[in-house]
N, C-alpha and C positions, 0 to 999 in steps of 0.2 A: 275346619268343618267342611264337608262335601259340599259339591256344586247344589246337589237336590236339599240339603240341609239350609245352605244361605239362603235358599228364594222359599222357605216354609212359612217364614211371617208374613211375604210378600202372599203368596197366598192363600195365607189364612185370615188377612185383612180382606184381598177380594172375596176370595167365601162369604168374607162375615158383611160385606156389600152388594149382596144377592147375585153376584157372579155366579153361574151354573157351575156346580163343582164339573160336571162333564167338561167344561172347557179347560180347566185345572188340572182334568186327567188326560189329554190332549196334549196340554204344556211340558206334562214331565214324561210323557211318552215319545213328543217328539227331540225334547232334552236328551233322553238315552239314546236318540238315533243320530245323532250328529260327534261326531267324529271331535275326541277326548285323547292327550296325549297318552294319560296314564289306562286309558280304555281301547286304544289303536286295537288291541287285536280285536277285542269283540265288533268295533267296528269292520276290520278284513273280515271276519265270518260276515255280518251283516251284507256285506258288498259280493263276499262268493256266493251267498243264500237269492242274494237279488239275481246277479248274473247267470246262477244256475236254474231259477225258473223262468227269468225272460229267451234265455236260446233253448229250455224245453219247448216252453207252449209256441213259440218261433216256430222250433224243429218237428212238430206235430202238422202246428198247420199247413204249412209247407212241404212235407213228408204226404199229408193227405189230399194238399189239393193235387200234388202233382199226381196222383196215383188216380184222383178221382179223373181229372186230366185225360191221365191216357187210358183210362176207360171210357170215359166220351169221346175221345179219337177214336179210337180201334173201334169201336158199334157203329158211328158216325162212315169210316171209313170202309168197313166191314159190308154191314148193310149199304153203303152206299152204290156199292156194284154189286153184290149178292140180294136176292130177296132176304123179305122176314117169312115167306113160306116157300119150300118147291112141290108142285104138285108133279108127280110123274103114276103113267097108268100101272093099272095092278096087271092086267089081262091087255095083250097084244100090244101093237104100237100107237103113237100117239099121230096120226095122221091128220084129226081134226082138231088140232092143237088150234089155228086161228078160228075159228069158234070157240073152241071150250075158253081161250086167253080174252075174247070180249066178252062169256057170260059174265066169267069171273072179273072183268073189269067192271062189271056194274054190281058188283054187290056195295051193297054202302059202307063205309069205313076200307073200302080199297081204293088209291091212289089208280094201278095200274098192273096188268099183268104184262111178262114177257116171255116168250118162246125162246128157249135155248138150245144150240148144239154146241158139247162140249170134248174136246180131243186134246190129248198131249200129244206137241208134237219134237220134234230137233229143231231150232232155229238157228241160221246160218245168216252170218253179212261180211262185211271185209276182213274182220279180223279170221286170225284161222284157225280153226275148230266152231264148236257151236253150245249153244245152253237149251236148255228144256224149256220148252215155253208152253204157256199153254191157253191153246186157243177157242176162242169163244164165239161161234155166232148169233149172229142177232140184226132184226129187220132194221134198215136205216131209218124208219123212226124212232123206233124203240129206243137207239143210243142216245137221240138227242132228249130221250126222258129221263136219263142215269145225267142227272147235275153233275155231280162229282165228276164225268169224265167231259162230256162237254162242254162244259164253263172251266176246262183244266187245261184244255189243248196247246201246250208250249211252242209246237211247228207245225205248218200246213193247217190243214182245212178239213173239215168234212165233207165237202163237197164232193171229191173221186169217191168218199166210202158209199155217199149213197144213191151213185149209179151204178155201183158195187164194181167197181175197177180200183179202190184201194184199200191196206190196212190199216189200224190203229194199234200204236204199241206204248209200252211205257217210255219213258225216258230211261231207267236204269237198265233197262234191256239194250233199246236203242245206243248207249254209252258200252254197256259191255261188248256188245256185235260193232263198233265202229259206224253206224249210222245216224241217218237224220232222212228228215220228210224228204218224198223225193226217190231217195235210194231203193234198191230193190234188197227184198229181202228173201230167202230162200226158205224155207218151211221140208220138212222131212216126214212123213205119218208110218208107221208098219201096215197101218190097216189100209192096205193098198190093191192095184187091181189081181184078182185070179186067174192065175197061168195053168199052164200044163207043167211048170214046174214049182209051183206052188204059187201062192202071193207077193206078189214082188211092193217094195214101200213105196210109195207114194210119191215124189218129189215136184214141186213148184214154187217159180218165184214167182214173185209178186211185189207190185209197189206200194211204200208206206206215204199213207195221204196224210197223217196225222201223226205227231207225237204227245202224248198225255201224260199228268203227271198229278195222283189221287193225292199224292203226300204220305201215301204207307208202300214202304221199298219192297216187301212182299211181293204185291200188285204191279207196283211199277217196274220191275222186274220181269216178270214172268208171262202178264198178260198181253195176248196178241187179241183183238176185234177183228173178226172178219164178216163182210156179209154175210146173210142169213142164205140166201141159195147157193151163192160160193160154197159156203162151208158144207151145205148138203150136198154136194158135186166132192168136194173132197175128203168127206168121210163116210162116202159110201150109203148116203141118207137121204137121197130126193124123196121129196113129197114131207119128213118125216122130221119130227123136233122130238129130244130127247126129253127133255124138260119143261116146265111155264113155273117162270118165279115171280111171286105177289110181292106188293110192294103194298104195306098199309100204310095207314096215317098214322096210328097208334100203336109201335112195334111189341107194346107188353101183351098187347089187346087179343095177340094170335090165338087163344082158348078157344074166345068168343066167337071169332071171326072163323075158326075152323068148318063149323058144320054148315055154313053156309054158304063157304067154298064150293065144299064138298057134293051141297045140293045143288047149285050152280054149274056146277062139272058136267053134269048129267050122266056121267060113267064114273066103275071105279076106279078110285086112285088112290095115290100113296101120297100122304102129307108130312113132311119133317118141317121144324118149323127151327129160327135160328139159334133160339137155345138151344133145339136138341143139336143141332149142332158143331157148337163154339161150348159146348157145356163144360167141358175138363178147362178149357180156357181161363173162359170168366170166372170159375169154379177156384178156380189156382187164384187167379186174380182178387177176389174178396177173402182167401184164407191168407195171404200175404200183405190187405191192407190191415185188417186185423190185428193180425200179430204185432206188425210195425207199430201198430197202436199202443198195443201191450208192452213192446219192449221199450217205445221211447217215453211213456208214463212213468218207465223209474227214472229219468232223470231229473223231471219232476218231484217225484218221490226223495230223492237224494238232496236235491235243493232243500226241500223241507226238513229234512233231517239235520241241514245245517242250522236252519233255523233254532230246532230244538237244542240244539249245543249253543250256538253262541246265546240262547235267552237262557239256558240254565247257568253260564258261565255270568251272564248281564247278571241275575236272581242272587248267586253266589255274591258279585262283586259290591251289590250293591245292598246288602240285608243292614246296614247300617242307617242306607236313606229311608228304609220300610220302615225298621223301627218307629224312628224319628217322624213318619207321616203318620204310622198308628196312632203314637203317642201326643198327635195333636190332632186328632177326630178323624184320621181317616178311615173306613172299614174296611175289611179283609175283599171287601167286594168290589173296591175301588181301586184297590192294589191289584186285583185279579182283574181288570179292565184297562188299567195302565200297560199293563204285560201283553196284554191279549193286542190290544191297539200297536203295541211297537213291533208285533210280532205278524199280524195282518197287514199292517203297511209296507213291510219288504214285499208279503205275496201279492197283496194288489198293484206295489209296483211296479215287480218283474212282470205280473202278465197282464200288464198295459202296453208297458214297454215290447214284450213279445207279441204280445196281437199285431203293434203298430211294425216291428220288424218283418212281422211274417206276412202282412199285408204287403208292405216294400217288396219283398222277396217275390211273392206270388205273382205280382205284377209287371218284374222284369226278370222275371226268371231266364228266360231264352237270352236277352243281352246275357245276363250273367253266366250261363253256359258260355256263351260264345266268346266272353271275356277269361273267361279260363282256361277256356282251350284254346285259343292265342297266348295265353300267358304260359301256358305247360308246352305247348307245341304238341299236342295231342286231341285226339276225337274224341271229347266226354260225350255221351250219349250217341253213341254209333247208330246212324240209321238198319243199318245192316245189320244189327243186334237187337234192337227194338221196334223195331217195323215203321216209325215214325220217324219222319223229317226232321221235326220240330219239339224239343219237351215241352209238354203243354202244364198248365196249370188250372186246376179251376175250383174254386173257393166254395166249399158249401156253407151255409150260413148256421144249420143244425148244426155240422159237424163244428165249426168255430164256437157255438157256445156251448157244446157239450165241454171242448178243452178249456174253454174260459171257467166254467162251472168246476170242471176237476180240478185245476189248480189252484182257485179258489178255497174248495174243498179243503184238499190236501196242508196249502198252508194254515189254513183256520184249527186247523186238526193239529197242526202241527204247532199252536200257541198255545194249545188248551193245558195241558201238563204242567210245561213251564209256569204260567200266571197263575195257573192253582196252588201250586208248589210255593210262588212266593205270597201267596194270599197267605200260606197256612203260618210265616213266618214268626215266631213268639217275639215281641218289641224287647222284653225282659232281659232273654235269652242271647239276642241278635245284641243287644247293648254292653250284655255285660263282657263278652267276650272280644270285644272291639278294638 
């Protein structure tokens, strides 16, 4: 007699002693999940079925924090030296840029405006040749309102910038040109003084009082700080700011905050704001979390699929213990809750087990990078690839029970067939054939 067939009188005495038959269908549900010599394989299904949706819903949320991640870097670090608006005039030059930068500092819901001038120049240091750098003015208060760069300063000081005797550079720059605080740096511009034989470029050095480091190699690369009248001395712009970039408190809020700018300005101007322009960016970036989403939900999907094989192969092997339970009072509906329950507890407990993985994961993600690339002897996540330092992670609590909710789903879906299948079993049938 079957294992399910010896314990039937044992449970049809508790039945018959007001035992909830629910705990009866419990007993022989988790009977079929425990591991039977002459049942081994449907157990290895069971174990690939568990293992296949615990490193899905794992591989999701970890796949999505990281993603959501380095989209709160990059706007984080993005806006952090860039405004969330630039205003620049429609008609003539901006000459009364500090007026129109403190109306607009008092509109409510703005932080702070800053006046900018913006130039690419050659930058030149010890090493030989030079990189594109590109330089930025701005009044020595203004810098110390951009957090990101001075609460970042790796060397020196800002103290030479803002008596305006020095510059501010990245550290990746600084490393490629062979320098550090201190050192003089040479700057190159085309738009230089007018001769009688044309324009000749520009060239001056200058000392770096500061090196800074935002955490996106982009920036720290490329951007040189220089005072705000320096810079209008060497591109050709006394009196004169190219730009004034807002800084709000609520970056989605720019709509809102648009036409009050605008009236604040008191002349007209041109307003982009920084979706309009990081939009193919971020654009890319939510079509690629997406997708990721869709394509790692089949292996969820596949998980479940296991499931449906090894509980039609369980239904198969075991139509003999059905019989034998119809045929002493159980209903087809108790049979199809038996199945259902062995078939819901693999999916609840790979994505328990995968929540709790993917939570581990999210939380040391960055060791684990850096554990790997020691262990490969290679740079997984290149800064100079992804603009970021650091792989960042960050857990959204929606997105985590949306994937708890699908996999749930999926496998509950994936019980329903099989435990109907063997609800519909004939005891008659099932016995006589045995």
């Amino acid at each position: 007699m079957t294992d399910i067939a010896a314990g039937a009188e044992t449970a049809v005495v508790e039945h018959a002693s007001t035992r909830p038959f629910s705990a009866f269908e419990r007993m022989v549900a988790w009977r079929y999940l425990r591991a039977r010599r002459k049942e081994a394989f449907i157990s290895v299904i069971a174990g690939f079925s568990f293992a296949g949706i615990m490193l899905g819903v794992a591989t999701l949320i970890i796949v999505m924090a990281v993603m959501n991640g380095f989209r709160t870097e990059l706007i984080n670090r993005i806006l952090g030296i860039n405004g969330h608006m630039i205003v620049q005039p429609l008609e003539g030059t901006l000459n009364d840029y500090a007026d129109v930068s403190d109306r607009i500092s008092g509109v409510p819901g703005v932080r702070f405006a800053i006046p900018f001038i913006d130039g690419q120049v050659l930058a030149q240091g010890r090493v030989q040749g030079g990189t594109g750098a590109l330089v930025r003015g701005i009044r020595a208060d203004d810098i110390n309102k951009l957090k990101l760069v001075a609460e970042n300063i790796r060397q020196g000081d800002l103290v030479n910038f803002a008596s305006g005797e020095g510059l501010a550079i990245g550290t990746r720059l600084a490393d490629r040109l062979g320098l550090a605080a201190g050192d003089t740096i040479t700057l190159l511009s085309p738009d230089g003084d007018v001769t009688p034989m044309g324009i000749n470029p520009r060239v001056k050095s200058y000392t770096i009082s500061a090196v800074f480091e935002v955490g996106m190699s982009e920036y720290d690369a490329s951007i040189v700080f220089m005072p705000f009248e320096e810079a209008q001395l060497f591109f050709n712009a006394e009196g004169l700011a190219q730009s004034i970039e807002v800084f709000v408190e609520q970056p989605e809020a720019v709509d809102d905050l648009r036409p009050l700018v605008e009236e604040a300005a008191k002349r007209d101007i041109f307003i982009t704001d920084w979706r309009q322009r990081d939009r193919t960016f971020f654009s890319a970036l939510a079509v690629e979390r997406n997708v990721m989403f869709m394509i790692l939900t089949l292996i969820v999907l596949v998980a479940a699929l296991n499931i449906i094989s090894g509980l039609i192969m369980l239904v198969k092997d075991k139509g003999s213990d059905i019989a034998i339970l119809r045929t002493m009072g159980a209903t087809s509906s108790s049979i199809m809750r038996i199945f259902f329950m062995t078939g819901a507890a693999i999916g609840v407990a790979g994505t328990v087990a995968g929540v709790i993985l993917g939570v581990i994961v999210c939380l040391n993600v960055e060791y684990i990078r850096q554990f790997f690339s020691w262990l490969t002897g290679t740079m997984i996540f290149n800064p100079e690839l992804y603009f970021l330092s650091k792989l960042p992670a960050e857990m959204d609590l929606g997105e985590t029970i949306s994937v708890i909710v699908m996999a749930l789903a999926l496998s509950f879906l994936a019980t329903v067939f099989p435990a109907y299948r063997a609800s519909k079993i004939d005891p008659v049938q099932a016995l006589r054939y045995e």
